[in-house]
N, C-alpha and C positions, 0 to 999 in steps of 0.2 A: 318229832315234828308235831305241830298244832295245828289242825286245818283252820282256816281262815273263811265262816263262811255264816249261816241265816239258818237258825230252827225255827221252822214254822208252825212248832207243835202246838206252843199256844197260842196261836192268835185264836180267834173266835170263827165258828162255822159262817160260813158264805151266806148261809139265812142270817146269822143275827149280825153283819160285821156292819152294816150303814146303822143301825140300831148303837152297836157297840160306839160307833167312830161318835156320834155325836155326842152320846153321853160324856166321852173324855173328851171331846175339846169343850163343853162346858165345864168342865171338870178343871182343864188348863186355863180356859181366861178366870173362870174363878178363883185359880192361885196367883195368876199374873195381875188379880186385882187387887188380892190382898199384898202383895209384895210391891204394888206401883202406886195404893193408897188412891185408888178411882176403880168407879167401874168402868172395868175393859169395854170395847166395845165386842156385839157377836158377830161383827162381819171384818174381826181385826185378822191381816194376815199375818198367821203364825208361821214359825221357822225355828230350826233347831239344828244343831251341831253336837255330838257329844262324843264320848270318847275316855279313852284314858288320860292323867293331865299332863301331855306331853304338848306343852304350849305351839311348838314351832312345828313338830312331826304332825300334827292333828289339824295344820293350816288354822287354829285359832285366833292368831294375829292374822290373818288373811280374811277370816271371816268377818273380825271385828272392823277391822279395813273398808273392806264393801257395805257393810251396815253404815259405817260414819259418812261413808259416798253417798249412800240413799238417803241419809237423813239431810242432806244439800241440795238434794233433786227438787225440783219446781215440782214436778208433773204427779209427785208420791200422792195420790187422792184415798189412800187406805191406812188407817194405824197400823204399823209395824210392831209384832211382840217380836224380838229375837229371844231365845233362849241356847243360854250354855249351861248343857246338862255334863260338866263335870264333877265326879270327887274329888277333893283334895284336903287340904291342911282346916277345916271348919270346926269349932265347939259346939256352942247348943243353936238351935233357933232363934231367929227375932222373935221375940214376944209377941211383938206386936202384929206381923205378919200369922203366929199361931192363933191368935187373937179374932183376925180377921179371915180366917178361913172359917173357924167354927160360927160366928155371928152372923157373917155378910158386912158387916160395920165396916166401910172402906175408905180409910181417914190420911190423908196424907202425910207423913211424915215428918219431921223435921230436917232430916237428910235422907235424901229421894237415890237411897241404896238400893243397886239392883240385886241384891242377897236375900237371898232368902237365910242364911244363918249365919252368924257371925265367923270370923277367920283369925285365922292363930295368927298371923304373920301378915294382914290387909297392904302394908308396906313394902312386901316382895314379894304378892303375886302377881305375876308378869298379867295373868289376865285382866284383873282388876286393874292392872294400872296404865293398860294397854288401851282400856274401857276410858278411863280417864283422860289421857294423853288426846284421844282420837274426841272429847268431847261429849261422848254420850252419857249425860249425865240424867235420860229422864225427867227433862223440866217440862212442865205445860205447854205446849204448842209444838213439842217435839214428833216426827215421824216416827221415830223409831226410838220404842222402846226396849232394852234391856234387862233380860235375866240372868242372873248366874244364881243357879240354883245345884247345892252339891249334894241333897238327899231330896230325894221325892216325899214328899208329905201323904198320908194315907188319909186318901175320903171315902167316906163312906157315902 
């Protein structure tokens, strides 16, 4: 038997954790900028999902669901980053996304990929094409933007 549960051995001590929290959300709209080729805004609501890549067990297409809802809503007055932090079938890095983390240089794209690294299979993952299906493609004047992000990049 596996227990099912939360170590909280490393999170950061209670003195340093409002310290800690902001340095990684600038830390995250800085990779969500470089992966959406704009600077993020700092007052973007972030959201997250992750998990192992059991697309339908992990309510993935559920989440993706509610995201393409919100991005319809009239009343959305905040950028939406979503991100899905899973691993799956991925090879190397976008260049260009590695590009634009170390620089700040945040250039938009040719195709407004919500990847952070390229994939074996872009054709049959049900997430990516669930992302597609539902319209969230990331274009300018969009609410909600899209991540699928399947390695965390290391900042320094």
């Amino acid at each position: 038997m596996t227990t099912n549960g939360f170590d909280d051995s490393f999170l950061p001590h209670k003195d340093q954790f409002e310290e800690k929290r902001i340095d990684s959300r600038k830390k995250i709209v800085h990779v969500a900028s470089a992966v959406l080729g704009y600077k993020v805004s700092e007052d973007s609501f972030l959201m997250a999902t992750s998990g192992r890549d059991e697309y339908k067990n992990k309510s993935i297409d559920l989440f993706i669901d509610a995201l393409a809802d919100l991005d319809n809503k009239e009343d959305v007055k905040r950028q939406v980053i979503a991100f899905i932090l899973v691993p799956n079938a991925r090879t190397i890095p976008r260049p260009e996304v590695v590009e634009a983390i170390a620089s700040s240089n945040f250039q938009e794209a040719d195709e407004l990929s919500p990847l952070t690294h390229y994939l074996q299979n872009p054709s049959q993952d049900p997430i990516l094409q669930q992302i597609k299906r539902r319209g969230l493609y990331n274009n300018p004047g969009s609410k909600v933007r899209i991540l699928k992000k399947q390695k965390i990049p290391k900042l320094t």
